[in-house]
N, C-alpha and C positions, 0 to 999 in steps of 0.2 A: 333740208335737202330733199330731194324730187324726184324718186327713178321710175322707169317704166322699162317695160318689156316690150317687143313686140316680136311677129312672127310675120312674116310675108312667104309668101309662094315664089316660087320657080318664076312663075310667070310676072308677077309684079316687082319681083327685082328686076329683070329683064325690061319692063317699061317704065320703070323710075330712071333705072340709067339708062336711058335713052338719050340721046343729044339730040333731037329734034328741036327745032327756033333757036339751035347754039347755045341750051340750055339742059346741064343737068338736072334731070328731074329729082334723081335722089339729091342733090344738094338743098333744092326749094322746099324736100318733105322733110326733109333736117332742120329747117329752120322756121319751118311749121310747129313746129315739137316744141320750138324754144319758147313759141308765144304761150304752150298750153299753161294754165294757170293749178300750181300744186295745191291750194286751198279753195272754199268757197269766197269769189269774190263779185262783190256789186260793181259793173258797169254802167256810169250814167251815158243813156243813149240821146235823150234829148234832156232839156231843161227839167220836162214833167216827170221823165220815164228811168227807171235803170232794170236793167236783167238780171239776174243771176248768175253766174258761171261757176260750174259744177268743178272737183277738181279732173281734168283731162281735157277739160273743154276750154275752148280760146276763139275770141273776135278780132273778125280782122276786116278789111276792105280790097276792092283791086287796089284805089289808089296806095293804101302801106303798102300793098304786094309788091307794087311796081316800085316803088320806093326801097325797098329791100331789096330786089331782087334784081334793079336798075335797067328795070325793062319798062316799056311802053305799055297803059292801061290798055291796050287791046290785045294784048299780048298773053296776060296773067290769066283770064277765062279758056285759053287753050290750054294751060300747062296744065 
């Protein structure tokens, strides 16, 4: 099992729930969180290559974004 803490400001709750594009923001950062990975784990990025990912850290692309979050890839680098 997997917990984390966090702490945000006045002001960054205030722009996560925002509904701008008819999107809450704090819902997308909630679901951001799901991807982070609780262990060290190897992602292959191409054939040759894989990364590392630390535990807290997570990869992702627009296209999963938009895919989750069933919005349009031009859409996901505003939110």
């Amino acid at each position: 099992m997997f917990y984390y803490s966090l702490t945000l400001t006045e002001d960054q709750v205030k722009y996560l729930r925002d509904k701008k594009y008819k999107v809450d923001r704090m819902e997308c950062f909630m679901s951001l969180l799901d991807l982070v990975v609780p262990v060290r784990t190897l992602v292959q990025i191409t054939k040759t290559k894989q990364i590392e990912l630390l535990p807290g850290q997570f990869m992702t692309d627009h296209i999963q974004l938009a895919e989750l979050w069933g919005k349009d890839r031009k859409t996901v680098p505003k939110l």
